[in-house]
N, C-alpha and C positions, 0 to 999 in steps of 0.2 A: 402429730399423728397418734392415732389411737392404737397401745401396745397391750393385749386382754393380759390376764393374770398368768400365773404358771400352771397346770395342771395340779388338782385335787389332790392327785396320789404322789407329785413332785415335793409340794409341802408338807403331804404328812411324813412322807420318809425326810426329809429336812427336821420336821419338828418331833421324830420320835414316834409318832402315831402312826406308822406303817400299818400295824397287827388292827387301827380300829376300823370297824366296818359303817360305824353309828354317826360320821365326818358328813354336815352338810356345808356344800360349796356357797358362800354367799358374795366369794369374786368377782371384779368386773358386773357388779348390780346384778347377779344372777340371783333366779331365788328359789329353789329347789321345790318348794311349796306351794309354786302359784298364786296368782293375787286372790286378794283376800274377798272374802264373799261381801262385804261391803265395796271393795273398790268394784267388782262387777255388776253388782247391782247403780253403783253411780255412772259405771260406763254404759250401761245399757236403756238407762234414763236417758243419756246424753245422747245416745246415738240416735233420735228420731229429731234433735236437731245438729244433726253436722253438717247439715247442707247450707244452714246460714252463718 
């Protein structure tokens, strides 16, 4: 079974970084940045065939 990470602000205060603001979460395949303008443009080609 699938168990997600611990929260953001659980690890920074573990790892000292409570005080930063600047902490991106890349946990449990998260990606705070959204996919990349290339992976959307490949999804967006693809998606006029996902019906075969």
């Amino acid at each position: 079974m699938y168990e997600p990470g611990k929260p953001i602000k659980e690890v920074a205060r573990e790892l000292g970084f409570a005080g930063v603001s600047e902490i991106i979460n890349v946990a449990s395949n998260k990606n705070e940045l959204g996919p990349s303008p290339k992976a959307m443009k490949a999804m967006a080609a693809a998606a006029t065939e996902m019906h075969r």
